[in-house]
ZAMARGU-4260 file (C-alpha; in steps of 0.2 Angstrom, whole numbers, plus 5000, padded with zeros to 4 digits):
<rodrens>
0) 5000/5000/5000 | 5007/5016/4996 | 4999/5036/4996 | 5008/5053/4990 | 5000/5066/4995
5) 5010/5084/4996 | 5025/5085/5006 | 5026/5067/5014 | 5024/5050/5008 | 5020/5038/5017
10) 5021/5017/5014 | 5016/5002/5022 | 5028/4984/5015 | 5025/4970/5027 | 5017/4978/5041
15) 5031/4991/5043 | 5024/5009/5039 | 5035/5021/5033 | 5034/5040/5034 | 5047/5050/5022
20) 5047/5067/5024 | 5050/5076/5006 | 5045/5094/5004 | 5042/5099/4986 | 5054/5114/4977
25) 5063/5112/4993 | 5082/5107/4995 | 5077/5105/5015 | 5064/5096/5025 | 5055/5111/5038
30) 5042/5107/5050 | 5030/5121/5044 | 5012/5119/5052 | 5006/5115/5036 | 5016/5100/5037
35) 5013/5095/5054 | 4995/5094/5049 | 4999/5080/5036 | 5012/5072/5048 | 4996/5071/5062
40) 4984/5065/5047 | 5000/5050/5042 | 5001/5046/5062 | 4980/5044/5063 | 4984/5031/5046
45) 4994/5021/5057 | 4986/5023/5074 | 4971/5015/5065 | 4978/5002/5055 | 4981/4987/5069
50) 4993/4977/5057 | 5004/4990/5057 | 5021/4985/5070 | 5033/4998/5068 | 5035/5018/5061
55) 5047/5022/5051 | 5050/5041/5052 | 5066/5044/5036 | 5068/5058/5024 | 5071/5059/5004
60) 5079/5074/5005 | 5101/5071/5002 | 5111/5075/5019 | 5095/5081/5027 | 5083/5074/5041
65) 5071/5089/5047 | 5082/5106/5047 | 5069/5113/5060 | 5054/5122/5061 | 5047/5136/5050
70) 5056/5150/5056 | 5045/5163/5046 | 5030/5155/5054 | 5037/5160/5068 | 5040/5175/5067
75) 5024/5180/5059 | 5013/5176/5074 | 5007/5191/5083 | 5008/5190/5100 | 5011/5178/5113
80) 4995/5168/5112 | 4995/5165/5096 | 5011/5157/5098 | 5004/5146/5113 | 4992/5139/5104
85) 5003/5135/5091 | 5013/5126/5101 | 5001/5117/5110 | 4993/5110/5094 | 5013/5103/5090
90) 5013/5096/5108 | 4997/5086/5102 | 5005/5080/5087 | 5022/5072/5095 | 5013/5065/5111
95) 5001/5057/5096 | 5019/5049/5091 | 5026/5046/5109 | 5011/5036/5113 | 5007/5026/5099
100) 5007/5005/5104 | 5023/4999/5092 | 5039/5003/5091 | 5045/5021/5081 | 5061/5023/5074
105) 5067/5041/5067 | 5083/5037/5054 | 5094/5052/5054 | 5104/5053/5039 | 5112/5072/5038
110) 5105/5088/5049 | 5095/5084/5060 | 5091/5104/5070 | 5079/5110/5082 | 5060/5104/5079
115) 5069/5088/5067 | 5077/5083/5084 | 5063/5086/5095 | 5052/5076/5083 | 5065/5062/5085
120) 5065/5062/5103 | 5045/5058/5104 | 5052/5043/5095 | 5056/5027/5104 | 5074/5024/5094
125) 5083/5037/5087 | 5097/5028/5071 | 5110/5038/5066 | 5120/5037/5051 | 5140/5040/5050
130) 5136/5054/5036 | 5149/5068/5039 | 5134/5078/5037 | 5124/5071/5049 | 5125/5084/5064
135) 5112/5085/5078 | 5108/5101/5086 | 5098/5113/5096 | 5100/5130/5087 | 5086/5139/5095
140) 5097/5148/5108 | 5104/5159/5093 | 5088/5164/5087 | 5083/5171/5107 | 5071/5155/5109
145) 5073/5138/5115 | 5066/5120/5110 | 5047/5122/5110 | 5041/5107/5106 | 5045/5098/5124
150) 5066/5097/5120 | 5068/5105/5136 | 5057/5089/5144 | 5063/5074/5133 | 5081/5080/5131
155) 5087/5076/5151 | 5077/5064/5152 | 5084/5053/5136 | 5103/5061/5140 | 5105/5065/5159
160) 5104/5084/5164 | 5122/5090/5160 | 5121/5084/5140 | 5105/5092/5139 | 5110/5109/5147
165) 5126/5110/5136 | 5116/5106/5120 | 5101/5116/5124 | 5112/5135/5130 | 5126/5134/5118
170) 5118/5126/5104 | 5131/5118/5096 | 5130/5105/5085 | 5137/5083/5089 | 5139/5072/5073
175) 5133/5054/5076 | 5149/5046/5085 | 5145/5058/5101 | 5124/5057/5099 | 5128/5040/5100
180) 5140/5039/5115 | 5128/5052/5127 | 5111/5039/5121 | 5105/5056/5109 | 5104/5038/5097
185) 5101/5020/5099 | 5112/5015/5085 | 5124/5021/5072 | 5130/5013/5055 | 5134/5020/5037
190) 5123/5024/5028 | 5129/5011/5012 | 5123/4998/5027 | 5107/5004/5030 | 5095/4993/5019
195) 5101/4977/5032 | 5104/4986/5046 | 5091/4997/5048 | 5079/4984/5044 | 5087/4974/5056
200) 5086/4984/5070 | 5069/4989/5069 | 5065/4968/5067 | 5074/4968/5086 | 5064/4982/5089
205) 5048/4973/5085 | 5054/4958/5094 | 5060/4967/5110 | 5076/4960/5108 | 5087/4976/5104
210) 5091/4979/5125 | 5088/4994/5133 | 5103/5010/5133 | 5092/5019/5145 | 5103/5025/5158
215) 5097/5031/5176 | 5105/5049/5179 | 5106/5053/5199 | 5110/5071/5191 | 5095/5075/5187
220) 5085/5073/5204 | 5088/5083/5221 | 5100/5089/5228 | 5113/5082/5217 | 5102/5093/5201
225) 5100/5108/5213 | 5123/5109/5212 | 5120/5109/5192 | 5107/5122/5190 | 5117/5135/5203
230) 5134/5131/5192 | 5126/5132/5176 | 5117/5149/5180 | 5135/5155/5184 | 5143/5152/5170
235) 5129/5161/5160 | 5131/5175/5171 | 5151/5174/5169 | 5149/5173/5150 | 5131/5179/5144
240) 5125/5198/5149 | 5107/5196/5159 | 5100/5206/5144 | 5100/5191/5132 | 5088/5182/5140
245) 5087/5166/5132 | 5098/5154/5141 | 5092/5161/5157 | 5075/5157/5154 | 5077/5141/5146
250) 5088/5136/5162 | 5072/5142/5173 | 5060/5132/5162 | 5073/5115/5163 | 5073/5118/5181
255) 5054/5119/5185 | 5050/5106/5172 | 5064/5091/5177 | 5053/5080/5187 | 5037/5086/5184
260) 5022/5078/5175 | 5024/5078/5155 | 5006/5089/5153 | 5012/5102/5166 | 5028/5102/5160
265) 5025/5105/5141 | 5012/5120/5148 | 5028/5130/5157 | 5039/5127/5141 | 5026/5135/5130
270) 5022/5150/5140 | 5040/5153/5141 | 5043/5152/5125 | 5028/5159/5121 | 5035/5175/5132
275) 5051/5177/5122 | 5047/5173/5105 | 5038/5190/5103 | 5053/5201/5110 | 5063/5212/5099
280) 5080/5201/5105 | 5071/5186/5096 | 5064/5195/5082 | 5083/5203/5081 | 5090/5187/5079
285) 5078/5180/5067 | 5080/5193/5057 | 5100/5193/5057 | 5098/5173/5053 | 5088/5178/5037
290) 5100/5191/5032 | 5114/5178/5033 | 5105/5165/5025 | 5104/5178/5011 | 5123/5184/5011
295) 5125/5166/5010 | 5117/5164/4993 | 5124/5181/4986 | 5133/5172/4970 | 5131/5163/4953
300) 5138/5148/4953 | 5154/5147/4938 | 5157/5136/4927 | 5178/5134/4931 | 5176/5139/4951
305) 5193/5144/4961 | 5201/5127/4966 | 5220/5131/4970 | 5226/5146/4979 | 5244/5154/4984
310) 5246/5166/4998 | 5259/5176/5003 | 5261/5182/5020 | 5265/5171/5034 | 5261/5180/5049
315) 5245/5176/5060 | 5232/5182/5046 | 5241/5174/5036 | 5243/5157/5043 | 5224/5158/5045
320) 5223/5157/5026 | 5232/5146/5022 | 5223/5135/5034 | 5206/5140/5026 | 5209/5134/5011
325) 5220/5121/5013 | 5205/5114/5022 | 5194/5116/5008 | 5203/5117/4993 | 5214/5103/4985
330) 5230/5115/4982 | 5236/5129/4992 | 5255/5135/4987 | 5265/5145/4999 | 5277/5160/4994
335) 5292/5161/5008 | 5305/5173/5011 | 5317/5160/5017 | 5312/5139/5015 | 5318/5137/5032
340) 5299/5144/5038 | 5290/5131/5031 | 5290/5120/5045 | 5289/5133/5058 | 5272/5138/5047
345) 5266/5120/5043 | 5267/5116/5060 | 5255/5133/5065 | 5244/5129/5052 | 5243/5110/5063
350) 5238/5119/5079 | 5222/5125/5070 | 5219/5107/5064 | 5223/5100/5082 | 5208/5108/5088
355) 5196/5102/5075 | 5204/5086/5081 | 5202/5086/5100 | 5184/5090/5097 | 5180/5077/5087
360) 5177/5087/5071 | 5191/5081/5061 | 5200/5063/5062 | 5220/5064/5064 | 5221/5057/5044
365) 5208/5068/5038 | 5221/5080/5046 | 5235/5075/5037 | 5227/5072/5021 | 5225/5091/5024
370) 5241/5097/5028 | 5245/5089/5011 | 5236/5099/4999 | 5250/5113/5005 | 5266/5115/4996
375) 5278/5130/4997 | 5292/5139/4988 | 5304/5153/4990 | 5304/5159/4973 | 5288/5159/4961
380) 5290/5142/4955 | 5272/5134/4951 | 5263/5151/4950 | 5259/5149/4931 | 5241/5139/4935
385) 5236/5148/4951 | 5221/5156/4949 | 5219/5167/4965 | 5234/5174/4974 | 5230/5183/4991
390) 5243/5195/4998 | 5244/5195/5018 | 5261/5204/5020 | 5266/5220/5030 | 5253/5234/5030
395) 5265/5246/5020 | 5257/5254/5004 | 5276/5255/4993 | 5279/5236/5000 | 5262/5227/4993
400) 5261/5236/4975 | 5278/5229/4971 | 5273/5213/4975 | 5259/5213/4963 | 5273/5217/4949
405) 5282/5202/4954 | 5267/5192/4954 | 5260/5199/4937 | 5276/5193/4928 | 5273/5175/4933
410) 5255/5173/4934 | 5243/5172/4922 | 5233/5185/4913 | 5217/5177/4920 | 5222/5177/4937
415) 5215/5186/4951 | 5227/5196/4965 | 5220/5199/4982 | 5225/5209/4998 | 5224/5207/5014
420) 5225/5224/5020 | 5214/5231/5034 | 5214/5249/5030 | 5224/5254/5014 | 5214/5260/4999
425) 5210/5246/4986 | 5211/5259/4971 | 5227/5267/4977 | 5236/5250/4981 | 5230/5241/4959
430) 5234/5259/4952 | 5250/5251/4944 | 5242/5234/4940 | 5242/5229/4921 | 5225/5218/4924
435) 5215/5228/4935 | 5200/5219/4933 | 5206/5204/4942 | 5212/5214/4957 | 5201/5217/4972
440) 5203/5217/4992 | 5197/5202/5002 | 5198/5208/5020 | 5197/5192/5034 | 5196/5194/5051
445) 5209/5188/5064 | 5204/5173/5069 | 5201/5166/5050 | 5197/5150/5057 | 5182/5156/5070
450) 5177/5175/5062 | 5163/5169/5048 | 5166/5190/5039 | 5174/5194/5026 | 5175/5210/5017
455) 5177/5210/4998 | 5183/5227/4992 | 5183/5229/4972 | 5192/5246/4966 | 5180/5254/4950
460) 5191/5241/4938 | 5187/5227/4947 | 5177/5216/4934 | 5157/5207/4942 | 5165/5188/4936
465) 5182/5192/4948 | 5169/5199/4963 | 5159/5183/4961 | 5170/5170/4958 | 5179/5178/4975
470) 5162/5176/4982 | 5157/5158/4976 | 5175/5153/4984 | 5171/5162/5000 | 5157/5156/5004
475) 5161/5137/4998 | 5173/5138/5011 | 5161/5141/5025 | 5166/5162/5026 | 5151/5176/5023
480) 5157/5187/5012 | 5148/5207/5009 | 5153/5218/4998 | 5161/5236/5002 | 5165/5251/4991
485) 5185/5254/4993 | 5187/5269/5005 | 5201/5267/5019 | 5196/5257/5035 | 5181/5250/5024
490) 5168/5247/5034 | 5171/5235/5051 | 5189/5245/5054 | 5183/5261/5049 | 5168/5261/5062
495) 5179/5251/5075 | 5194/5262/5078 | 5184/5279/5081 | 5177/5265/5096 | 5194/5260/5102
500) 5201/5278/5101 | 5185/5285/5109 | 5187/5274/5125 | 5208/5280/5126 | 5202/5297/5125
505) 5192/5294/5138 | 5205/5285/5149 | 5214/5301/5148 | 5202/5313/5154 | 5197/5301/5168
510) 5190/5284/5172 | 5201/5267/5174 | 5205/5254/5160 | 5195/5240/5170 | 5181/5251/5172
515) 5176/5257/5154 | 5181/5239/5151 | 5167/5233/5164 | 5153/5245/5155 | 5157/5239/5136
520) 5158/5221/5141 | 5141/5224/5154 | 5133/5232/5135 | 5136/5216/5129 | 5152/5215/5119
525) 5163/5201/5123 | 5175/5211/5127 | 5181/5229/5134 | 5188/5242/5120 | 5206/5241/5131
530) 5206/5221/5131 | 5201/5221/5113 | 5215/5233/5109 | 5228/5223/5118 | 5219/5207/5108
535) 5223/5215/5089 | 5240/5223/5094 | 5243/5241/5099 | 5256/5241/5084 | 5243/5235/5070
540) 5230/5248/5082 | 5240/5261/5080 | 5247/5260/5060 | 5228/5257/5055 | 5222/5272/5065
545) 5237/5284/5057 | 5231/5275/5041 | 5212/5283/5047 | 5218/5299/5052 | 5226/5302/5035
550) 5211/5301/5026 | 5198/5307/5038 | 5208/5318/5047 | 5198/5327/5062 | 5187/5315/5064
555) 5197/5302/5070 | 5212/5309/5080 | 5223/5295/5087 | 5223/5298/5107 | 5239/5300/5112
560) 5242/5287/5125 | 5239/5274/5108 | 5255/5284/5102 | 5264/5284/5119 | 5264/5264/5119
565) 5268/5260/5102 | 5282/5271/5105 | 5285/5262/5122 | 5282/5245/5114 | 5270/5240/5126
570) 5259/5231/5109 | 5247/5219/5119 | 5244/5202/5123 | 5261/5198/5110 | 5272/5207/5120
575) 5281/5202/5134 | 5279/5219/5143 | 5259/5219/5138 | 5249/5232/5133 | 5235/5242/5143
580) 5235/5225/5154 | 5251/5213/5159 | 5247/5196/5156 | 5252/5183/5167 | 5246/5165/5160
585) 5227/5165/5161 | 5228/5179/5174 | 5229/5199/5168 | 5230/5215/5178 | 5230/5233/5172
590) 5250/5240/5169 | 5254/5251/5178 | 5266/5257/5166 | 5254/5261/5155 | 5243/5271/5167
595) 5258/5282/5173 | 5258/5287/5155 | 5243/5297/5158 | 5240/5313/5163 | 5225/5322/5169
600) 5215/5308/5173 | 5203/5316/5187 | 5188/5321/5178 | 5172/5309/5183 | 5160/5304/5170
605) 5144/5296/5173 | 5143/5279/5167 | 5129/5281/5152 | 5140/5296/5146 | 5155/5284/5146
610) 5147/5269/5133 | 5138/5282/5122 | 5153/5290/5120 | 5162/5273/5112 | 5143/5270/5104
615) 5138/5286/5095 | 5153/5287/5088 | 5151/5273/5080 | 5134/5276/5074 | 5140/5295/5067
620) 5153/5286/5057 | 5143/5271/5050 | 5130/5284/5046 | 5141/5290/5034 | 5147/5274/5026
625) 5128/5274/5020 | 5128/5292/5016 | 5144/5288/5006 | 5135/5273/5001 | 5149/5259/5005
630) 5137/5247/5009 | 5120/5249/5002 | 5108/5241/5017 | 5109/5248/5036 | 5109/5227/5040
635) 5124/5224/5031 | 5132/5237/5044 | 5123/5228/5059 | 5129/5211/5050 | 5146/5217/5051
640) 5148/5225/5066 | 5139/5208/5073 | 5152/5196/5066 | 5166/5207/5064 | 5168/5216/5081
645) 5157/5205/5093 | 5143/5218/5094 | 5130/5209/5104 | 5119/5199/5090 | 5102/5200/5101
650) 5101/5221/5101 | 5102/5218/5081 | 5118/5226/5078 | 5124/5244/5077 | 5112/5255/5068
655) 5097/5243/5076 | 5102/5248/5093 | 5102/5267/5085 | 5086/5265/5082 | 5079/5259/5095
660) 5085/5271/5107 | 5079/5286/5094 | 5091/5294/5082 | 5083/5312/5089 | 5092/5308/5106
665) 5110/5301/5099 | 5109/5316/5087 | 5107/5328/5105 | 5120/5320/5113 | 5132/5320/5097
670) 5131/5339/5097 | 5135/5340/5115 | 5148/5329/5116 | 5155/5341/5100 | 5153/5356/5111
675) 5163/5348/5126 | 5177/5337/5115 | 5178/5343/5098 | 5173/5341/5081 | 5175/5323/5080
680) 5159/5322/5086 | 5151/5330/5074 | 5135/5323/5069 | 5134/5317/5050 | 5123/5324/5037
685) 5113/5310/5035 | 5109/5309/5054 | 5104/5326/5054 | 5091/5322/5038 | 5083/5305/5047
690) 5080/5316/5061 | 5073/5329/5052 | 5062/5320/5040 | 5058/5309/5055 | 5066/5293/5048
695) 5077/5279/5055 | 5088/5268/5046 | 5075/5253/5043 | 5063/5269/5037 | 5073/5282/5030
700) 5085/5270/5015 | 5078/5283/5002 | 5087/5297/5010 | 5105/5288/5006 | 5100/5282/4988
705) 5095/5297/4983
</rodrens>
């Protein structure tokens, strides 16, 4: 017997019914309620059919279990209630699947995410597939939500308290090797094996001969569970600001909900959730997911894609390219200055690896077949075939366009040069080029192995096919590339450093290190302007800033305590003598030696004046980048600013916080600030026309197109 209606087809062969999720014109499988409804109406088949003795739950779709819910449903339901309905009817649906008489197996061959997981835990065995791609995962956290439909019930109960706290609040993602060993699955095989395997287990399933993996885990019961949830909610409260508040409430719910009934239970989980789903944090967050999904797409596919690489440049940026793409292409090529540095780099380039390693991610081999696709040379031997050279050498203007020249006499014509640089002008650095329509900047971010940005920067010569081949490699390499118009600082340095310099300035009128440090971080930065400073290195701080002030000149000034310790060589974290903190192992302290730099420092600032100075500042220049029209769409700003500085994701990024707190009042306190510190303060022509013509930047994007 066999029926295909819509979205799911479902099949009975010898009294084993089947239910295969395959969503039409869709590359993924979503649990939109439309399809839960046919899911519900394929559960009644088999809840009336008595010759029916086991459920199948699989999917047609490649690499793909259930990707989640239907975000966009989501976030189209108007207020609280409606979302508690919503979720109330779903909890009807998988309790329909938890009670059912026989036995119910969900295969998971590929992602399995959010409301695909919690489906698979209303089922009695959960089979996993060795797939690279299978990855199972929790996600809801990032979007300011948690698992809805009972995840925060079934998970502890299936995987003991601890497992389910660290996948529910981080939302990281376990392949099928670790799902396995915490009891997440029942079993795990390759997926080559599944005709005779799967069918297997679910005839042992049948029989009642599999044997139980149900573990007892004293964890979750008082008081032993009462030590975790106080531990847990201190590290949220060491790492998370209390105005994100999704982990805190989905802690709360966990706690209240751990040995209660399952109806009372699923009752507080969706009034919870319920509650936060219609917050701006949430709605933030969906929003910033949608806008990456789209970034993510922003290509054409080629017909010859980018499949070898050389980079030159072996410094910490550097290194991190040539792990990226040594990890996903087949031939990276190395330039040295002197062959004696290849080991010392190869074995840098291992330390990334060695990560991926210890968590699991990568096998030691898979490792080494890695380090393979690396070769190097200390002339430009094997440069003839490379099709995209990326330059990561000193920030020095005369240095980098005599390296293009070398590199335009062994490449050829067709090949594409890149820079690295952070600040320097794209068109000033090509102007000498030969084929200026394959030059463009490609700006990563330091650490290239976590930070997903990456600025593309294409002077008026750069050609659409070397911008999008840039892009289509980009992205096939896991990175989340936007495109900037060339001005110095582009966009993510350009806003940045007015912050940095902002919060020295600051330090030398008054305040402490630690204490402007306390306020950013308290915002919800990850970490204070100072700290952060330290982190890049006051040197590569300073150059770029100079770099800034050449091109900007009044409005970003470089304080003068920067200059003192670049001249002092206290550079950061990298140096033995620090920077504005000393660093002893994983302990730090503010130097002193920096702080008897100062002078002055005995003016008292209230501590609101103190973050809107670093903030507005901020928002004055990137109100500019739109009036300049660098990017086009206030959200790539917020996008950057969010994966390229750390600005907290949940307050929707830089010019979203602006408009929330009204451009009329940062406008106000812009001019005073100017009257009080100086004409780097003042406020941006396009600021002055929002607030004027009573736009924001969500309203007002006529108002820089024009």
């Amino acid at each position: 017997m066999s029926n295909l209606i819509n979205n799911i087809k479902f099949e009975i062969n010898e009294n084993i019914a089947t239910i295969t999720f395959d969503l039409k014109d869709e590359k993924i499988n979503k649990l939109s309620f439309e399809i839960l409804k046919e899911f519900d109406e394929k559960l009644d088949l088999v809840q009336n059919d008595h010759t029916i003795k086991a459920l199948l739950i699989d999917s047609a779709k490649k690499d793909i279990f259930i990707a989640g819910a239907d975000i966009k449903q989501i976030e189209q339901l108007k207020n609280s209630e409606e979302v508690y309905d919503a979720l109330m009817e779903v909890h009807k649906i998988f309790n329909k699947l938890e009670n059912l008489k026989i036995p119910t197996i969900a295969y998971i061959n590929g992602a399995c995410m959010g409301g695909g997981l919690e489906l698979a835990l209303a089922c009695n065995y959960r089979v996993v597939s060795t797939n690279p791609k299978t990855k199972l995962a929790f996600p809801e956290i990032k979007l300011g939500i948690f698992p809805g439909f009972a995840g925060t019930f079934r998970t502890p109960k299936l995987i003991g308290l601890v497992n389910a706290l660290d996948l529910i609040l981080t939302g990281k993602a376990i392949d099928a090797k670790k799902a396995y060993k915490i009891n997440l699955a029942d079993a795990i095989f390759d997926n080559a094996q599944k005709e005779f395997m799967l069918n297997d287990f679910i005839q042992k399933a049948i029989n009642g001969t599999l044997g139980s993996r149900k573990s007892f885990y004293l964890l979750n019961y008082p008081p032993l569970n009462e030590i975790v949830f106080a531990k847990t909610l201190r590290d949220l409260e060491n790492k998370i600001s209390p105005e994100f508040k999704a982990p805190f409430i989905a802690l709360d719910v966990i706690k209240n909900t751990i040995n209660k009934e399952l109806d009372v239970a699923l009752k507080i989980e969706a009034q919870e959730f319920s509650n936060l789903a219609v917050t701006k944090e949430s709605k933030n967050l969906i929003k910033l997911f949608f806008l990456f999904e789209k970034l993510n797409k922003n290509y054409e596919k080629t017909l010859n894609p980018i499949s070898n690489v050389a980079v030159l440049g072996n410094g910490v940026m550097g290194k991190g390219i040539i792990w990226l793409f040594s990890k996903y292409l087949k031939d990276v090529r190395i330039k040295l200055r002197d062959i004696l540095q290849a080991h010392r780099i190869i074995k840098d380039v291992s330390k990334i690896y060695e990560y991926l390693v210890k968590s699991r991610k990568m096998t030691k081999n898979e490792m080494d077949f890695k380090l393979n696709t690396i070769s190097y040379t200390d002339k430009f031997d094997g440069f003839k075939n490379i099709q995209l050279v990326i330059e990561a050498i000193i920030e020095d203007e005369e240095t980098k366009k005599q390296t293009y020249k070398q590199l335009e006499a062994v490449l050829n014509d067709n090949a594409i040069i890149a820079t690295n640089t952070s600040s320097i002008s794209i068109e000033k650095l090509g102007i000498d080029l030969k084929n200026k329509e394959n030059f463009l900047g490609v700006h990563f971010f330091n650490p290239v192995n976590l930070m997903p940005l990456v600025e593309v920067i294409p002077s008026k010569h750069t050609s659409k096919d070397t911008i999008n081949k840039v892009f289509e490699l980009l992205i096939s390499c896991g990175k989340t590339p936007i495109l900037v118009k060339d001005c110095a600082g582009f966009i993510v340095n350009r806003i940045l450093l007015p912050y940095l310099n902002e919060a020295a300035f600051i330090l030398s009128e008054g305040s402490k290190i630690e204490h402007i440090d306390h306020l950013i971080k308290e915002f919800g930065m990850p970490m204070g302007p100072f700290k952060l400073a330290d982190t890049v290195g006051i040197d590569v701080g300073y150059k770029v800033a100079s770099i800034l002030y050449e091109e900007y000149g009044y409005r970003m000034p470089v304080a003068p305590i920067i200059e003192k310790m670049y001249d002092a060589k206290y550079l950061g974290k990298k140096s033995e003598t620090g920077g504005f903190y000393q660093y002893d192992g994983k302990d730090d302290y503010v130097n002193e030696h920096v702080t008897s730099m100062l002078s002055n420092n005995d003016k008292i600032f209230q501590d609101d004046e103190i973050v809107q100075r670093c903030l507005y500042i901020m928002i004055n220049e990137a109100s500019r980048c739109l009036e300049e029209n660098i990017v086009t769409e206030a959200s790539i700003i917020d996008f950057a600013l969010i994966t390229g500085t750390g600005f907290p994701a949940y307050k929707g990024g830089l010019l979203s916080y602006a408009n929330e707190v009204g451009l009329k009042n940062i406008l106000e306190s812009l001019r005073k600030f100017e009257r009080d510190y100086g004409s780097r303060f003042a406020p941006s022509n396009l600021l002055i026309k929002l607030v004027k013509e009573h736009e924001d930047f969500k309203t007002g994007e006529a108002l820089w197109k024009r």
